[in-house]
MITORDO-309227 format. One record per residue: residue number from 1; residue in three letters; x, y, z of N, C-alpha, C in turn. Coordinates in steps of 0.05 Angstrom, whole numbers. Example, Ala and Ser with C-alpha at 12.3 -4.5 7.8 and 13.67 -1.06 7.14 Angstrom:
+-----+-----+--------+--------+--------+--------+--------+--------+--------+--------+--------+
:   k :   r :    n.u :    n.v :    n.w :   ca.u :   ca.v :   ca.w :    c.u :    c.v :    c.w :
+-----+-----+--------+--------+--------+--------+--------+--------+--------+--------+--------+
:   1 : ala :    264 :   -114 :    156 :    246 :    -90 :    156 :    264 :    -66 :    156 :
:   2 : ser :    257 :    -45 :    142 :    273 :    -21 :    143 :    258 :      1 :    157 :
+-----+-----+--------+--------+--------+--------+--------+--------+--------+--------+--------+
***
This chain:
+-----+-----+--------+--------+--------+--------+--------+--------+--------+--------+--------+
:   k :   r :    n.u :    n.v :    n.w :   ca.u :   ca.v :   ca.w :    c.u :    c.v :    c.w :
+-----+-----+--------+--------+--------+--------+--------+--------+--------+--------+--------+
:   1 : unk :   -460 :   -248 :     47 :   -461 :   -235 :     72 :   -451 :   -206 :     68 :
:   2 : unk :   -474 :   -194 :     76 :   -457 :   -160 :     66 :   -455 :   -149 :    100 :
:   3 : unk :   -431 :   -131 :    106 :   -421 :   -123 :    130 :   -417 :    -90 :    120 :
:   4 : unk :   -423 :    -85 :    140 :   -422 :    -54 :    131 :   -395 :    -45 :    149 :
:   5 : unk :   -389 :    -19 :    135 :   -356 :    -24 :    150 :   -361 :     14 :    169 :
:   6 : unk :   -347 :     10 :    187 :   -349 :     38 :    203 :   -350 :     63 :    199 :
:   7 : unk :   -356 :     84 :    197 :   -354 :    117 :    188 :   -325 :    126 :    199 :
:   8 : unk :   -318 :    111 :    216 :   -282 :    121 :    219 :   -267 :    107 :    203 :
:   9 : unk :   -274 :     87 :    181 :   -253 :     80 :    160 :   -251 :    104 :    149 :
:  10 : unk :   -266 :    117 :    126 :   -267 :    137 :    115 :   -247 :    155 :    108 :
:  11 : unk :   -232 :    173 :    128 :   -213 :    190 :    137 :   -192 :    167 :    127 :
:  12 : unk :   -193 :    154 :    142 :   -167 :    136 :    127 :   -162 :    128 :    106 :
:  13 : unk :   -191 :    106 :     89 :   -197 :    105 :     72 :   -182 :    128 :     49 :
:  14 : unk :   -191 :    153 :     51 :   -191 :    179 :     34 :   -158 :    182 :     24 :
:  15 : unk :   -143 :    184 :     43 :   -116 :    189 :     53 :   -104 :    169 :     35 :
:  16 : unk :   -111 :    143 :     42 :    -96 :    124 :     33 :   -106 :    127 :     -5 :
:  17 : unk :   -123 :    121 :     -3 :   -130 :    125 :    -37 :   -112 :    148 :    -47 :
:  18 : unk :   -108 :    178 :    -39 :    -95 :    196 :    -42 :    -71 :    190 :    -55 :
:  19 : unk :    -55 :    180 :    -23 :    -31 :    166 :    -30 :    -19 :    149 :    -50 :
:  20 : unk :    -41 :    126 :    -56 :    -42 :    113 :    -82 :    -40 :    122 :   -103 :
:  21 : unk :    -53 :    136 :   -110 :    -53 :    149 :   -140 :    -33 :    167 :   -136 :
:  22 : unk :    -29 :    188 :   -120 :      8 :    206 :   -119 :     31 :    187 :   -130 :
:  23 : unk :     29 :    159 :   -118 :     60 :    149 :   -124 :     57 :    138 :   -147 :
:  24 : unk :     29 :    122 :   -152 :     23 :    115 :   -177 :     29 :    129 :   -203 :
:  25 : unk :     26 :    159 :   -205 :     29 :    177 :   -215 :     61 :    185 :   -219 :
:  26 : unk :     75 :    185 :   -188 :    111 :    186 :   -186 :    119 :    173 :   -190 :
:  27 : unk :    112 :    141 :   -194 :    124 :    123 :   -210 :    122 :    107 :   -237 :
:  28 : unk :     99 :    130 :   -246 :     96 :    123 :   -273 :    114 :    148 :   -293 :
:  29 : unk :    114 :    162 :   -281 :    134 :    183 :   -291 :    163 :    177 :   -282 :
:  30 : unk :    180 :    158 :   -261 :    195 :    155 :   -262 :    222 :    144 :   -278 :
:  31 : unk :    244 :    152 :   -297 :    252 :    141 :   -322 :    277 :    119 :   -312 :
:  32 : unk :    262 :     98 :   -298 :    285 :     85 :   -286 :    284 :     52 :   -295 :
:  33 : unk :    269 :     56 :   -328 :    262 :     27 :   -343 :    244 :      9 :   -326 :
:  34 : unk :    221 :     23 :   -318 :    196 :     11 :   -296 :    202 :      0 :   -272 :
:  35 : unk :    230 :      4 :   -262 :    241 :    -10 :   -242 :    220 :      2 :   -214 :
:  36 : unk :    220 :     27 :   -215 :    192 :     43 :   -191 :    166 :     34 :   -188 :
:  37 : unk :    167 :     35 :   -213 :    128 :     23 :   -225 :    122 :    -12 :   -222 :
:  38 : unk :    141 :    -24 :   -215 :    141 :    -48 :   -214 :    141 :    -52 :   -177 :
:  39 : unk :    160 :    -33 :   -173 :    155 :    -33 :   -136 :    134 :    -23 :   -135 :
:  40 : unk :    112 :     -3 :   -138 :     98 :      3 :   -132 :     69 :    -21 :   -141 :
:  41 : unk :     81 :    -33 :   -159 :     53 :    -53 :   -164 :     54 :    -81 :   -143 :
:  42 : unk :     82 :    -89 :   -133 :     84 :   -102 :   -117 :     70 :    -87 :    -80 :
:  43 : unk :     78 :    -68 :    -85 :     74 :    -49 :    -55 :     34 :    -57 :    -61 :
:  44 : unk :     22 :    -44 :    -80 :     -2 :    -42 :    -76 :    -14 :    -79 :    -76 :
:  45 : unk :     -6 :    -93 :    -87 :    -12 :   -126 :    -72 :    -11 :   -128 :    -48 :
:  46 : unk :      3 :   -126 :    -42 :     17 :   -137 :    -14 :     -2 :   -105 :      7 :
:  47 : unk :     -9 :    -86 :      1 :    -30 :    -71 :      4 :    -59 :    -83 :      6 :
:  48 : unk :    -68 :    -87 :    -16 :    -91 :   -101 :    -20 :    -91 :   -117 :      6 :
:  49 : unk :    -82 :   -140 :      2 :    -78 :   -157 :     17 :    -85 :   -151 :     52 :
:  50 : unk :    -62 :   -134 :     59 :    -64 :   -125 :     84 :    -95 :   -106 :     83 :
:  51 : unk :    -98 :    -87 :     64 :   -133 :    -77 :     72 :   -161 :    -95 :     75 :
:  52 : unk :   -159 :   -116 :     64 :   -171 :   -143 :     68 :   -161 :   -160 :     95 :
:  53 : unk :   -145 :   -163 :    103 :   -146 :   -171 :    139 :   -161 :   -153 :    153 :
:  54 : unk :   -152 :   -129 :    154 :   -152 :   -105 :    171 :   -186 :   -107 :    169 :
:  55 : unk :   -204 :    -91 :    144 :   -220 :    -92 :    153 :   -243 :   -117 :    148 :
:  56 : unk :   -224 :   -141 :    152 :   -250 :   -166 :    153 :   -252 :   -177 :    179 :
:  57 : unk :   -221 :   -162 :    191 :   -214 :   -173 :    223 :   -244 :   -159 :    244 :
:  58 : unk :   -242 :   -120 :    235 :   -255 :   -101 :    251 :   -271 :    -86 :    238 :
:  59 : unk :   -298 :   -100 :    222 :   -308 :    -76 :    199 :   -328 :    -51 :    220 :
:  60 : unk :   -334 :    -57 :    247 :   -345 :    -44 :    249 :   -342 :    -17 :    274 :
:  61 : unk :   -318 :    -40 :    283 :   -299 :    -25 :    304 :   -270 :    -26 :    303 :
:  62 : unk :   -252 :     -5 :    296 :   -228 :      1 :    283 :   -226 :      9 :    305 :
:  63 : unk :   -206 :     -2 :    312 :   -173 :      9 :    338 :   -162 :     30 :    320 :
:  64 : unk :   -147 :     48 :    337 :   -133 :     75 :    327 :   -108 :     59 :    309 :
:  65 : unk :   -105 :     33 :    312 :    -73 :     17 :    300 :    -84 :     15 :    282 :
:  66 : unk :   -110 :      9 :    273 :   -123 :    -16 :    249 :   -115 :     23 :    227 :
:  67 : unk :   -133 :     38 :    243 :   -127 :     63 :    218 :   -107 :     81 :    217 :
:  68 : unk :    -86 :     72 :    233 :    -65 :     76 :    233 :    -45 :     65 :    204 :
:  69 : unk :    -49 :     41 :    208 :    -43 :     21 :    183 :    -57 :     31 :    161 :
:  70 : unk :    -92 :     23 :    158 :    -97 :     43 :    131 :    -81 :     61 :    125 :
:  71 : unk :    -85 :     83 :    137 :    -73 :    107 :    134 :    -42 :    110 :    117 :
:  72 : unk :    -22 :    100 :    130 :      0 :    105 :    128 :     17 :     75 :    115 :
:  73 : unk :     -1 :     48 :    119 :      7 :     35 :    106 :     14 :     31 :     68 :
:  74 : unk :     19 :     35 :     58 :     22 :     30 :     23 :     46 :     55 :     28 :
:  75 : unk :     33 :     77 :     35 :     71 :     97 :     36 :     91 :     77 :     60 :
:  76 : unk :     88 :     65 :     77 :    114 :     56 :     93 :    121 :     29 :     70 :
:  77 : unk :    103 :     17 :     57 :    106 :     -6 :     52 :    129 :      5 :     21 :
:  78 : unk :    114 :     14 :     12 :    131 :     28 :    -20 :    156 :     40 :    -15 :
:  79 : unk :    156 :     62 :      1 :    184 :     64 :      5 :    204 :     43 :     19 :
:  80 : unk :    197 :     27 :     36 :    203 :      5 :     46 :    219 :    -11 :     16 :
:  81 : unk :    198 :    -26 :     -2 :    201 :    -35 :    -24 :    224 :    -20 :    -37 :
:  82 : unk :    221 :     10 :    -42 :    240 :     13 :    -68 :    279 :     24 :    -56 :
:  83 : unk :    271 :     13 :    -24 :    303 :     15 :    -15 :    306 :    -33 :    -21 :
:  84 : unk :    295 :    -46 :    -10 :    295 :    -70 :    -17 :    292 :    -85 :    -43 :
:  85 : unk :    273 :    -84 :    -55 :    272 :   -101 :    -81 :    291 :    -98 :    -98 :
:  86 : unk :    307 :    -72 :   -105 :    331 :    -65 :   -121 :    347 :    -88 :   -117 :
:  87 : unk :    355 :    -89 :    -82 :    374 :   -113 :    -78 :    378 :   -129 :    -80 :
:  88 : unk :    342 :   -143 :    -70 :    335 :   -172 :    -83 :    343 :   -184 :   -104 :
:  89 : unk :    329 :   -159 :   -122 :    335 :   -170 :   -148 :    358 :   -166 :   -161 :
:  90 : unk :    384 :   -160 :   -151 :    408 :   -150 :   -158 :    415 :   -176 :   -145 :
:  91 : unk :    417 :   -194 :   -118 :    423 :   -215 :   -110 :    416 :   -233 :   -121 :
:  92 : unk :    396 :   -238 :   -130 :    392 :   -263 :   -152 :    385 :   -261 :   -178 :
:  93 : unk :    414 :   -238 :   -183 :    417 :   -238 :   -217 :    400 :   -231 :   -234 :
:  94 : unk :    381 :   -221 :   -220 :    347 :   -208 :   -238 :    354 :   -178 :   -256 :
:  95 : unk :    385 :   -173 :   -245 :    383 :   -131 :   -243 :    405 :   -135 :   -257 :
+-----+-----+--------+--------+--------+--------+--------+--------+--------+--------+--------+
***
């Protein structure tokens, strides 16, 4: 079944790819023994993931929230990640 997805993903779409490869890039240069690069590979799953609801929910009509989330989701989620997972993994003896 092929679904064609809306001309207002796009803009978002663009942005968010952007964003990806920036941190991808800031956290592969980060010298913190992959501890960044490891949040950021968890951030972009848990990414994936959510861009696969979003547009299987609305491929052809996107609410201003749905590309709101594109947009700005993977930067709230990564920085989100690299104040939390440190702790996690410091709480159960991983760090």
């Amino acid at each position: 079944m092929l679904v064609t997805l809306s001309g207002r993903y796009k803009p978002a779409l663009l942005v968010a790819l952007v964003s990806v490869i920036f941190f991808a890039v800031l956290s592969g240069l980060a010298l913190d023994m992959g501890e960044c690069f490891i949040t950021f590979v968890y951030s972009l799953i848990a990414y994936a993931g959510l861009l696969v609801m979003v547009l299987s929910r609305r491929p052809s009509t996107p609410t201003n929230a749905d590309l709101l989330v594109i947009k700005w989701g993977f930067t709230m989620l990564f920085l989100t990640g690299l104040l939390i997972y440190p702790r996690v993994w410091y709480a159960r003896g991983l760090y």
